[in-house]
DORODREN-826179 format. One record per residue (C-alpha): residue in one letter; residue number from 1; x, y, z. Coordinates in nm, 2 decimals. Example, Ala and Ser with C-alpha at 12.3 -4.5 7.8 and 13.67 -1.06 7.14 Angstrom:
% DORODREN-826179
+------+--------+--------+--------+--------+
| zaro | marvex |     px |     py |     pz |
+------+--------+--------+--------+--------+
|    A |      1 |   1.23 |  -0.45 |   0.78 |
|    S |      2 |   1.37 |  -0.11 |   0.71 |
+------+--------+--------+--------+--------+
***
This chain:
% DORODREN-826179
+------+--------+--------+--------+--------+
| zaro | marvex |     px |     py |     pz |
+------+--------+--------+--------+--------+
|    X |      1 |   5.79 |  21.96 |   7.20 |
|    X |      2 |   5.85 |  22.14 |   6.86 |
|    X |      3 |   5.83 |  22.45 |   6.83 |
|    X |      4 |   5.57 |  22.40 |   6.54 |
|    X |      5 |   5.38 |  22.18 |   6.80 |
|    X |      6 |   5.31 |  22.49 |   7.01 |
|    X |      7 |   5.10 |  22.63 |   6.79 |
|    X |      8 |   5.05 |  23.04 |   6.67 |
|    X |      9 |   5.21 |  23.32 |   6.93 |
|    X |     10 |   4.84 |  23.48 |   7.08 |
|    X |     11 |   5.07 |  23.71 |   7.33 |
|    X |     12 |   5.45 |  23.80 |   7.44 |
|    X |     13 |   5.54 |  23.98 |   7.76 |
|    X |     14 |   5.83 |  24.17 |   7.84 |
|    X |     15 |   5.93 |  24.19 |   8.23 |
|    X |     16 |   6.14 |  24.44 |   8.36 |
|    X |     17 |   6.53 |  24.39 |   8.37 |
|    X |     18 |   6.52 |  24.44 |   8.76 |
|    X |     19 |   6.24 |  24.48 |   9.03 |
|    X |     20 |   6.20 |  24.80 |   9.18 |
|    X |     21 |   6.38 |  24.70 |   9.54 |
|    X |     22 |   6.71 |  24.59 |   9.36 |
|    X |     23 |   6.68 |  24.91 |   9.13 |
|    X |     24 |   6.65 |  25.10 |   9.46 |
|    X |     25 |   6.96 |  24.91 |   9.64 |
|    X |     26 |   7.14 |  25.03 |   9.32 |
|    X |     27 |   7.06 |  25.40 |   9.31 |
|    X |     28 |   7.18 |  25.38 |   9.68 |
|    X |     29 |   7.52 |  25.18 |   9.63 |
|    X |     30 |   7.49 |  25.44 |   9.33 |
|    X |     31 |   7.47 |  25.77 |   9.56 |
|    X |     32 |   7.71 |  25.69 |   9.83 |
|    X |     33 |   7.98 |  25.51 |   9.62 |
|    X |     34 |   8.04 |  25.78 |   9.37 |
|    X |     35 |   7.87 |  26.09 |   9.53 |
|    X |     36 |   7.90 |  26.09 |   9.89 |
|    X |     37 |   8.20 |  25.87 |   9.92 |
|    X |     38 |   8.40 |  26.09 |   9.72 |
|    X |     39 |   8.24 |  26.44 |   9.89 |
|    X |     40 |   8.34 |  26.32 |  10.26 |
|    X |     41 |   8.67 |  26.14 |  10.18 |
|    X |     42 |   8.80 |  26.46 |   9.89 |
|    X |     43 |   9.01 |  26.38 |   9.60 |
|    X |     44 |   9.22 |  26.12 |   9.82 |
|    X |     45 |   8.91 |  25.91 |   9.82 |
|    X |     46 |   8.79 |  25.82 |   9.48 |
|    X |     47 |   8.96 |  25.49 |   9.46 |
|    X |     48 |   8.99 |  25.36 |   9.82 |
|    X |     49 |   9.10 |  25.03 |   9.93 |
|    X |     50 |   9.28 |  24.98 |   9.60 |
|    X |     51 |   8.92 |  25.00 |   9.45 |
|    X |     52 |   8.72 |  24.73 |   9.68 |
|    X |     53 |   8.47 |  25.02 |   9.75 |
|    X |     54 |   8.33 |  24.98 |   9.39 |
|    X |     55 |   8.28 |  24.58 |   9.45 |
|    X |     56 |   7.89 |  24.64 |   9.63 |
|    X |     57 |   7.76 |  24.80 |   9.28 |
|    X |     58 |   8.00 |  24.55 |   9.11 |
|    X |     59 |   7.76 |  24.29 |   9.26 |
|    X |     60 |   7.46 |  24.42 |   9.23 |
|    X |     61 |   7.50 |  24.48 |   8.88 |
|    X |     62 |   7.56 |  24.11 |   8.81 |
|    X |     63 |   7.32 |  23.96 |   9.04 |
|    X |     64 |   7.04 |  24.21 |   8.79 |
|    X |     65 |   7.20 |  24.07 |   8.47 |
|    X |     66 |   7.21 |  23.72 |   8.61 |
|    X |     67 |   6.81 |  23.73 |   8.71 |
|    X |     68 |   6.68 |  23.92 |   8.35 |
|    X |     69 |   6.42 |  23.76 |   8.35 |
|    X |     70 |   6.29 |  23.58 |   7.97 |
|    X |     71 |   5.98 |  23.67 |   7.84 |
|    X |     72 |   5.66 |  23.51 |   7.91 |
|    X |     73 |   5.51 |  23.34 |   7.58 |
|    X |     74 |   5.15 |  23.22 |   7.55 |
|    X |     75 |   5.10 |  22.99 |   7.27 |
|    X |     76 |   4.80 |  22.81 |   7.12 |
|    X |     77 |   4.92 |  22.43 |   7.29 |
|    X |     78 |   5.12 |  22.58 |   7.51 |
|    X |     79 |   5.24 |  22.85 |   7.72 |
|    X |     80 |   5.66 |  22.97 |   7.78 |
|    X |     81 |   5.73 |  23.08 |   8.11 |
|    X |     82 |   5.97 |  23.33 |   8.24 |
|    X |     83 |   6.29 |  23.23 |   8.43 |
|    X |     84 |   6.57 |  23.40 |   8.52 |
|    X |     85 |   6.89 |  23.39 |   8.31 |
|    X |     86 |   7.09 |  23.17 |   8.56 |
|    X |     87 |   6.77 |  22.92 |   8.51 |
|    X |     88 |   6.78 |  22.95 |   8.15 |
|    X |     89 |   7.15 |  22.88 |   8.15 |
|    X |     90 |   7.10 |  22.54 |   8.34 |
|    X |     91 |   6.86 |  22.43 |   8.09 |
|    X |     92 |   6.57 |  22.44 |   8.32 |
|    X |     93 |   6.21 |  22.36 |   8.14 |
|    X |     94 |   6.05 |  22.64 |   8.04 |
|    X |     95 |   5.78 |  22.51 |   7.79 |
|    X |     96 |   5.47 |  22.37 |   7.91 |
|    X |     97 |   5.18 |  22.27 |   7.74 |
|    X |     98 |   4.82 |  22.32 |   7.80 |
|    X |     99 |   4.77 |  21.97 |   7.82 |
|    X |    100 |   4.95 |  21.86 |   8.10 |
|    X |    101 |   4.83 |  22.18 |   8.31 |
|    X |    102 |   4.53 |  22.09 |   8.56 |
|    X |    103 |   4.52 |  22.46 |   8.69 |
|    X |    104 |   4.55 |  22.75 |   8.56 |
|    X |    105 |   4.44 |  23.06 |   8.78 |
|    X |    106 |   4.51 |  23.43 |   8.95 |
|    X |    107 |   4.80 |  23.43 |   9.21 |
|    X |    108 |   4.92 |  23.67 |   9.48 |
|    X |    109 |   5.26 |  23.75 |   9.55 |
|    X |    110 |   5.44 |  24.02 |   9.69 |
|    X |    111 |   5.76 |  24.18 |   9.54 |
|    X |    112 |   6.10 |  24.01 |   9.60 |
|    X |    113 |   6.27 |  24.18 |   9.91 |
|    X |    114 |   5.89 |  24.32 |  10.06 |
|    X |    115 |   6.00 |  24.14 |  10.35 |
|    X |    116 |   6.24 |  24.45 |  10.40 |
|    X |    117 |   5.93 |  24.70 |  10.43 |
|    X |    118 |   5.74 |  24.51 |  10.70 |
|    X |    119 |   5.51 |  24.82 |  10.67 |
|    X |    120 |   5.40 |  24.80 |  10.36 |
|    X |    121 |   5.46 |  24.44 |  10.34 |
|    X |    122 |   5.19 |  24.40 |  10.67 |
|    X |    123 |   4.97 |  24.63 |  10.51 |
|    X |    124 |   4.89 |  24.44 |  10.18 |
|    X |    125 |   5.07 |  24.78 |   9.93 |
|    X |    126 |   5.32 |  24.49 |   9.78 |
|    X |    127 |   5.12 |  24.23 |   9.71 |
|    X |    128 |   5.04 |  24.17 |   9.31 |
|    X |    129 |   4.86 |  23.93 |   9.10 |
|    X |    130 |   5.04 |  23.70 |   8.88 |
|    X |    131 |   4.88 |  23.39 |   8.70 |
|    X |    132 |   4.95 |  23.04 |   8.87 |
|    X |    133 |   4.97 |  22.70 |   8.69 |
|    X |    134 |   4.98 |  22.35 |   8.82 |
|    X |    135 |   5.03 |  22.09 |   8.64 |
|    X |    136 |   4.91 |  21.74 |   8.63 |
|    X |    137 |   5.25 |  21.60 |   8.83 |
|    X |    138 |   5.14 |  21.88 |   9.15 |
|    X |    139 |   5.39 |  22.09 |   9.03 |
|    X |    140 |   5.30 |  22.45 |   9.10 |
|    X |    141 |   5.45 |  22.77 |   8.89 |
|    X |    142 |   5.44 |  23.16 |   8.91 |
|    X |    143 |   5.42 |  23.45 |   8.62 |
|    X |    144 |   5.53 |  23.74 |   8.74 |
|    X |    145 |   5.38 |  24.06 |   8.58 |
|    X |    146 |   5.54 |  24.35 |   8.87 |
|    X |    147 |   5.49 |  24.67 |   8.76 |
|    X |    148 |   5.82 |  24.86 |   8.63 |
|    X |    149 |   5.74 |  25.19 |   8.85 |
|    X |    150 |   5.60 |  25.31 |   9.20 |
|    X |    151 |   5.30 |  25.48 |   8.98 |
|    X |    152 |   5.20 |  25.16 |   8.88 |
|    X |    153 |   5.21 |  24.95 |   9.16 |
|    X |    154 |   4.85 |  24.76 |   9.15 |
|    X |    155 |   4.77 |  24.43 |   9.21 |
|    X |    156 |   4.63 |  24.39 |   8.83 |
|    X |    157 |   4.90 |  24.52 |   8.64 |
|    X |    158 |   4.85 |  24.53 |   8.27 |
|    X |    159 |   5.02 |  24.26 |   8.16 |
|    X |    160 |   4.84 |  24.02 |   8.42 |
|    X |    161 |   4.52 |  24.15 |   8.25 |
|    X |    162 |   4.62 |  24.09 |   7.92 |
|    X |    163 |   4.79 |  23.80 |   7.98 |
|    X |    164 |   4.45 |  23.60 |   8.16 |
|    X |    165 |   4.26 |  23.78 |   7.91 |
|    X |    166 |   4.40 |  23.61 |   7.62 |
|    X |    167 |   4.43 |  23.28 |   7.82 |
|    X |    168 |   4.08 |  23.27 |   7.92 |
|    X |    169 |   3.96 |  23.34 |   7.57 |
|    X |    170 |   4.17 |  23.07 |   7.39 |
|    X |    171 |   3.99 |  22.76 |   7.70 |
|    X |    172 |   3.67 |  22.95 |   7.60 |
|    X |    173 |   3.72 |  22.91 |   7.27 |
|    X |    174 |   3.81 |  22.54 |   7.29 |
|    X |    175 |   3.57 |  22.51 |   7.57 |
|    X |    176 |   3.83 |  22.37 |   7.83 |
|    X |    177 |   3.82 |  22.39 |   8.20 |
|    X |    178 |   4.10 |  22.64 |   8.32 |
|    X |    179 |   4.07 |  22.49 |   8.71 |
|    X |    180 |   4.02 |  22.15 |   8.76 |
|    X |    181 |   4.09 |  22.08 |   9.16 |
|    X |    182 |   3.95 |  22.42 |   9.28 |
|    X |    183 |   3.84 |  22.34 |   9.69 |
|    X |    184 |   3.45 |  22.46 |   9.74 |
|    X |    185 |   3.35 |  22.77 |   9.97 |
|    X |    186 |   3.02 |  22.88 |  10.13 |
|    X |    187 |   3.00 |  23.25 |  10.09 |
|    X |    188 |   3.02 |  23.27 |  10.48 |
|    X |    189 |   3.38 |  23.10 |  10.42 |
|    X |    190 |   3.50 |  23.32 |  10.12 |
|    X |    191 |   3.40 |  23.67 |  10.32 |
|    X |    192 |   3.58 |  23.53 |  10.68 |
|    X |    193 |   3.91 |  23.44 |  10.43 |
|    X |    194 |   3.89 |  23.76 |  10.32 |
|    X |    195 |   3.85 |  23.93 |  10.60 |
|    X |    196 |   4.15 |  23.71 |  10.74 |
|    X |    197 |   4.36 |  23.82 |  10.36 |
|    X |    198 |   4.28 |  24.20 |  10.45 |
|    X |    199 |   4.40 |  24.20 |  10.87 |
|    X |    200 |   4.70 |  24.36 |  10.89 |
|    X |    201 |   5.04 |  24.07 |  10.88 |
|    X |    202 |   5.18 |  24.23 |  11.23 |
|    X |    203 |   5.05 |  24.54 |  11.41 |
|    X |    204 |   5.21 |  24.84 |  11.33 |
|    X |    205 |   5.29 |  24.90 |  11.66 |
|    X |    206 |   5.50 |  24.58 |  11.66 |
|    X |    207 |   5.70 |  24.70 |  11.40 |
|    X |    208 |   5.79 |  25.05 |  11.49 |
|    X |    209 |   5.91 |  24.84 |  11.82 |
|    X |    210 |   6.10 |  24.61 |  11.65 |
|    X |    211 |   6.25 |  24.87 |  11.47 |
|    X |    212 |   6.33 |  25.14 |  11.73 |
|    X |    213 |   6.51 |  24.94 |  12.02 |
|    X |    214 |   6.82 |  24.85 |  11.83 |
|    X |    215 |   6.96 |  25.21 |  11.93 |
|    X |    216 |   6.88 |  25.16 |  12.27 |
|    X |    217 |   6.97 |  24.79 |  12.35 |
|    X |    218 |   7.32 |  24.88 |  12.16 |
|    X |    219 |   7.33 |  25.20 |  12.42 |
|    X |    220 |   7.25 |  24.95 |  12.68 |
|    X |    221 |   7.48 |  24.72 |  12.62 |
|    X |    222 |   7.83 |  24.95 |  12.54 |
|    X |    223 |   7.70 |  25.07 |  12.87 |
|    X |    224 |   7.70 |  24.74 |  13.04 |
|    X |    225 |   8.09 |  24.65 |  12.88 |
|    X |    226 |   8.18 |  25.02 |  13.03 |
|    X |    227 |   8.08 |  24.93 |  13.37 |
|    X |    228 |   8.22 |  24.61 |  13.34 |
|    X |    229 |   8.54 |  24.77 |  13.22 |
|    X |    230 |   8.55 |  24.54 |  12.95 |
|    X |    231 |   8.76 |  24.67 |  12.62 |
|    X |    232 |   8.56 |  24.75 |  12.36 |
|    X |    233 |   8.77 |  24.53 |  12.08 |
|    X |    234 |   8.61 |  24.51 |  11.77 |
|    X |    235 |   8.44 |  24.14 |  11.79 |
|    X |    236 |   8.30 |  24.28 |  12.07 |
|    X |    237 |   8.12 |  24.56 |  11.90 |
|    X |    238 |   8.05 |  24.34 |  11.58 |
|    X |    239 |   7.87 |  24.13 |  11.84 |
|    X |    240 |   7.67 |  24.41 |  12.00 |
|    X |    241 |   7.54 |  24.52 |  11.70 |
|    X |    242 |   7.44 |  24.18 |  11.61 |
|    X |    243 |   7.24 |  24.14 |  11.89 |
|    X |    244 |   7.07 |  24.52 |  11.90 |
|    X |    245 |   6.95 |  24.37 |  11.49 |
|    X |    246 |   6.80 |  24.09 |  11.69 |
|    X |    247 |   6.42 |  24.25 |  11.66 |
|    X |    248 |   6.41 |  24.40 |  11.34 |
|    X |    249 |   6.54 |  24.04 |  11.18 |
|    X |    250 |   6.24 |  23.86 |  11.41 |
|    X |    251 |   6.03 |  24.15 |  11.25 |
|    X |    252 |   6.10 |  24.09 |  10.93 |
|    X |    253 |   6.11 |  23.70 |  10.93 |
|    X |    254 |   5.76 |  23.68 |  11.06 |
|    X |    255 |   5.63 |  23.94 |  10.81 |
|    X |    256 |   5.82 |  23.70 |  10.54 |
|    X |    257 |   5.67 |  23.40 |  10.68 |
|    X |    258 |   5.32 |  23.53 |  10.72 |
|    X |    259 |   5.29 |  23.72 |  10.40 |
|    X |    260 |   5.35 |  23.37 |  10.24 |
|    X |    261 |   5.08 |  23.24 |  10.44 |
|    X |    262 |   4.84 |  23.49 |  10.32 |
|    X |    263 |   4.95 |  23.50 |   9.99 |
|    X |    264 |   4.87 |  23.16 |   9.95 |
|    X |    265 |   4.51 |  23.21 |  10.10 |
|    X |    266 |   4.46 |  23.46 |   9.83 |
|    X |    267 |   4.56 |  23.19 |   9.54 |
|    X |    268 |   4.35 |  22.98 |   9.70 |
|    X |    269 |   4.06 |  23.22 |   9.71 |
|    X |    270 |   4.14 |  23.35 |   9.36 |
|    X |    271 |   4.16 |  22.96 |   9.20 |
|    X |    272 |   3.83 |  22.92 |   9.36 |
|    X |    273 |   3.65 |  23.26 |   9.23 |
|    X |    274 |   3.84 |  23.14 |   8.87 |
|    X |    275 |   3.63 |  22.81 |   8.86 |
|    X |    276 |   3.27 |  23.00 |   8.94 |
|    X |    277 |   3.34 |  23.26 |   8.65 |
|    X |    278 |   3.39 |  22.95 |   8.41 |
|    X |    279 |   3.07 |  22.79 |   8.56 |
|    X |    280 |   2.91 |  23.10 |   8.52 |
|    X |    281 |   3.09 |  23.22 |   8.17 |
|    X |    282 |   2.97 |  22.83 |   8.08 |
|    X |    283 |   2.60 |  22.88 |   8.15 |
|    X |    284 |   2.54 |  23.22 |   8.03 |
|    X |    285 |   2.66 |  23.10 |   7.71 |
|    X |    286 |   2.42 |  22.78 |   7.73 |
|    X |    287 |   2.14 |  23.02 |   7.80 |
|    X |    288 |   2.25 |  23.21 |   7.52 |
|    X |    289 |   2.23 |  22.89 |   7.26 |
|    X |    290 |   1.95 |  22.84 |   7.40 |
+------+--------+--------+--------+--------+
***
């Protein structure tokens, strides 16, 4: 479709360059590659192995510029979603028009690398509210809208709000349907999935476990090779530490898997909610006319 075809810009949003976990990885490979390194090693140690120490940043900085993401256009006919640069540079679509979306609605998600945190991710601090679409083929899609600092983590952020709020007035306006396949609830439904979105992913007990016996199964196991008199070679080592990282990767898998699981509850909750506010947006203005 033209660009003429898409009709006048009604808003633009600007995501943040990174998310906040990969600007945090940075500061990190930041702090120990040219502050401690260099404090612990002396003068000696500002370029070590021929300069391979620098390669960690070196990849995180291109992994950032490789997933900029584009701004998010909403148009008239149509709206521009945001993609990452490597995306854009494959020529994926990024155009849609309102005509061949079916649903368009509020959608959780949590931020990319949460999984990392299974104690906030468990407790629900990470998750955010984006705007889904799905479109007439069952494709579905995701807008991001992650707050660019710590002070403004909330599920709404402000572009989210702005963003639905300019949506939802140009369907009003036109008097289109924003959800058109939107499953049905009883009230007793929508309060037990809620309930069920709000219960903690994985005790917090689990995870403090998970994450506090790679220290000792690693003690338990050099042990075991020392009895054994077995020579502590460096595979071997490797593969003890492997092993004692076991829990914490079980850990944070299952908090991965079901944070997905409740996100996707939420959506489906949310899509549901977004279909009674047009039914009831759509007879408050008949009893208006009226």
């Amino acid at each position: 479709m033209e660009i003429r075809d898409r009709g006048s810009l009604l808003y633009t949003y600007r995501p943040i360059p990174a998310n906040p976990m990969t600007v945090a990885l940075l500061l990190l490979l930041v702090v120990v590659t040219f502050l401690i390194g260099p404090l612990v090693a002396g003068p000696e140690g500002l370029w070590p192995l021929g300069g391979l120490c620098f390669l960690p940043v070196a990849l995180v900085l291109g992994a950032i510029a490789l997933f900029k993401p584009s701004k998010t256009l909403v148009f008239e006919n149509g709206i521009e979603i945001s993609l990452p640069l490597w995306r854009v540079i494959r020529g994926e679509r990024r155009y849609y028009a309102w005509s061949d979306i079916r649903d368009v609605y509020p959608r959780s998600y949590e931020v990319a690398g949460s999984f990392l945190s299974p104690f906030a991710s468990s407790a629900g601090t990470l998750v955010h509210t984006g705007i889904g679409l799905e479109t007439r083929e069952g494709r579905r899609l995701l807008i991001r809208f992650t707050p660019g600092s710590i002070r403004g983590f909330r599920s709404d952020s402000r572009g989210y709000l702005e963003s639905m709020a300019v949506i939802r007035d140009r369907f009003a306006r036109r008097a289109e349907p924003m959800v058109r396949t939107a499953r049905t609830f009883s009230d007793a439904q929508v309060l037990e999935l809620q309930a069920q979105a709000h219960a903690p992913l994985i005790p917090v007990s689990r995870v403090f476990l998970a994450f506090l016996l790679p220290p000792a199964i690693l003690a338990a196991i050099l042990v075991a090779l020392f009895v054994a008199r077995v020579t502590l070679t460096t595979p071997i080592v490797a593969a003890a530490f492997i092993v004692a990282l076991i829990p914490p990767a079980q850990s944070m898998i299952r908090t991965l898997r079901r944070s997905e699981q409740r996100n996707l509850l939420l959506s489906e909750l949310a899509k549901y909610q977004e279909h009674v506010r047009e039914g009831a947006s759509a007879g408050s203005g008949d009893s208006g006319k009226g």
